[in-house]
C-alpha positions as CSV (number, residue, x, y, z in Angstrom):
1,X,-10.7,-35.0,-3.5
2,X,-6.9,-35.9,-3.9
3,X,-7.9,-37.4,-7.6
4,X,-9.4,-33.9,-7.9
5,X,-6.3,-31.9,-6.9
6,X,-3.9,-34.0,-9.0
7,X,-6.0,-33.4,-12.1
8,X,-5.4,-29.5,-11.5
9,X,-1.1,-30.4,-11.4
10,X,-0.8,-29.8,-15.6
11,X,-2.5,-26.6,-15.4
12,X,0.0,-25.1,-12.7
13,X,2.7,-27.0,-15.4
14,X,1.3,-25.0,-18.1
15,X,1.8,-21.7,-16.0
16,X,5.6,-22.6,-15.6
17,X,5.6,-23.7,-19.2
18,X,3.7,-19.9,-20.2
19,X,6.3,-18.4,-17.7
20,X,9.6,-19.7,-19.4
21,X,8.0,-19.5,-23.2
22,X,7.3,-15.5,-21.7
23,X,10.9,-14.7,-20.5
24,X,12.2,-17.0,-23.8
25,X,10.7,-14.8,-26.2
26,X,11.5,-11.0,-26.0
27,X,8.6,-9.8,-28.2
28,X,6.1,-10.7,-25.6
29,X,6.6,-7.6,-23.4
30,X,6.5,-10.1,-20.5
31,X,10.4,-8.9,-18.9
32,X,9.0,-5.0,-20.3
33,X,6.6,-5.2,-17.1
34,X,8.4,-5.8,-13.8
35,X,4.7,-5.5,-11.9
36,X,3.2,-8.1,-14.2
37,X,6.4,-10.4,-14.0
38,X,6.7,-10.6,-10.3
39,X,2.6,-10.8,-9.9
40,X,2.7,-13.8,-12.6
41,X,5.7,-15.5,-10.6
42,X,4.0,-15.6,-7.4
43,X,0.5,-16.8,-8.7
44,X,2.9,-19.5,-10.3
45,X,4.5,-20.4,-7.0
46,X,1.3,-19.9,-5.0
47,X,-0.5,-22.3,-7.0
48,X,2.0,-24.9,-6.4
49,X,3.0,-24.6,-2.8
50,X,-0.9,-24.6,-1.7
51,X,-1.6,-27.7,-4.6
52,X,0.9,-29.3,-2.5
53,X,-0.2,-28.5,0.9
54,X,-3.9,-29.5,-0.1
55,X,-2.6,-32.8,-1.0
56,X,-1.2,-32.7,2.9
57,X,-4.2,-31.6,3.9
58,X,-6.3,-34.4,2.1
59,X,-4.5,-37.4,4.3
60,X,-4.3,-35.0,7.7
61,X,-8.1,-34.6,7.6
62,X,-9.0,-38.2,8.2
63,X,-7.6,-37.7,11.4
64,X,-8.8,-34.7,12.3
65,X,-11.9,-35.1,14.6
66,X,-14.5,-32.2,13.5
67,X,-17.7,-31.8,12.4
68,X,-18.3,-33.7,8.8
69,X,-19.8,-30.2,7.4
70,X,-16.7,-28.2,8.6
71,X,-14.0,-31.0,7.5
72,X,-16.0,-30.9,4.2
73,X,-15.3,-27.2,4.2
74,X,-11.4,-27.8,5.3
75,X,-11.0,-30.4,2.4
76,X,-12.2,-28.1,-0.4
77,X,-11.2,-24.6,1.3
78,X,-7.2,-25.4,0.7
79,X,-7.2,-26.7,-2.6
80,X,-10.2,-23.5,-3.5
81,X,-7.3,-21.4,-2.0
82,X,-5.1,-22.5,-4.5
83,X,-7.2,-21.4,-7.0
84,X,-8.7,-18.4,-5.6
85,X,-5.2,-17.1,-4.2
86,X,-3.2,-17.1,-7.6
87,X,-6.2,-16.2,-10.1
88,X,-6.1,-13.0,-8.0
89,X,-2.3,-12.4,-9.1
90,X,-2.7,-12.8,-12.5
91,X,-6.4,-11.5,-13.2
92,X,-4.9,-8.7,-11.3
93,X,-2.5,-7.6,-13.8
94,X,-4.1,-9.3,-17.0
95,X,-3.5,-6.0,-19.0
96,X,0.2,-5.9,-20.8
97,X,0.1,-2.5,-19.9
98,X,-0.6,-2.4,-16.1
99,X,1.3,-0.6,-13.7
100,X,-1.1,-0.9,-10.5
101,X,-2.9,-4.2,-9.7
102,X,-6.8,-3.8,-10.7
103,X,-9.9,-4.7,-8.6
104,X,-9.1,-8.7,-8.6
105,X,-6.5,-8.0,-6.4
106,X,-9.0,-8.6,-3.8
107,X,-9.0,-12.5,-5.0
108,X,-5.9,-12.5,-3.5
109,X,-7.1,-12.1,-0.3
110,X,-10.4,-13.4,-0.2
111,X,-7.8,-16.7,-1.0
112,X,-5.5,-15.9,1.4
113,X,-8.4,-15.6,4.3
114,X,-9.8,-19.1,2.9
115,X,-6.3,-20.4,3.6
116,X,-6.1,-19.6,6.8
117,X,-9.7,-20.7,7.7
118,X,-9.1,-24.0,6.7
119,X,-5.7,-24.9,7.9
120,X,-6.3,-23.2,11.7
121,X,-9.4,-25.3,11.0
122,X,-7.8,-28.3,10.5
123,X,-4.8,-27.6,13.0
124,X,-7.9,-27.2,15.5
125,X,-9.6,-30.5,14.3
126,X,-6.0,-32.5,14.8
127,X,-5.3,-31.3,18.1
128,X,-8.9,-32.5,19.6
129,X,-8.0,-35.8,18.0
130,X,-4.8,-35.8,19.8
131,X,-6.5,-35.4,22.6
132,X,-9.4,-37.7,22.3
133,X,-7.1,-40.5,22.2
């Protein structure tokens, strides 16, 4: 899974690479937008900070003491949340023109919920291995 998950690293670098070629070049209406610009920064920084907690997650799961079906769930459930969370942001806006997010705004929290699922999950699944032992 952490093979997986480092894989996905170039595409957040394309985002930041998208982000600064956008505010670089004035034609493309990017800075014209202030809704689209701050939804496209924070599926940036989403995408990063939860690619970097997954990681986390990935060597904090083999200690965790829970079911093999649920930590299967935990493992892929953060890293799916940093997908799910961010394409939400920008799917949300994709229009040039938008000045209200559209339906996939609701990816954002149908990420957000799978976030928190899987690290409570995990939090729970460390603490009965703390006290296991």
């Amino acid at each position: 899974m952490s093979g997986i998950i480092l894989i996905t690293v170039p595409s957040i670098q394309y985002g930041g690479y998208f982000l600064l070629k956008s505010l670089m070049d004035r034609t493309s209406g990017y800075m014209d937008n202030p809704l689209r610009q701050s939804f496209f920064r924070a599926g940036h920084a989403h995408a990063g900070v939860i690619i970097i907690l997954s990681l986390i997650s990935q060597v904090l799961a083999d200690a965790a003491v829970l079911p093999s079906w649920l930590l299967w769930i935990v493992r892929a459930g953060i890293p799916g949340a940093a997908i799910v969370l961010p394409l939400g942001f920008f799917l949300s806006v994709a229009s040039p023109n938008s000045t209200v997010p559209n339906r996939a705004v609701l990816l954002i929290y149908v990420g957000a919920v799978l976030l928190a699922f899987s690290v409570v999950t995990l939090g729970i699944g460390l603490l009965r291995a703390a006290n296991s032992g």
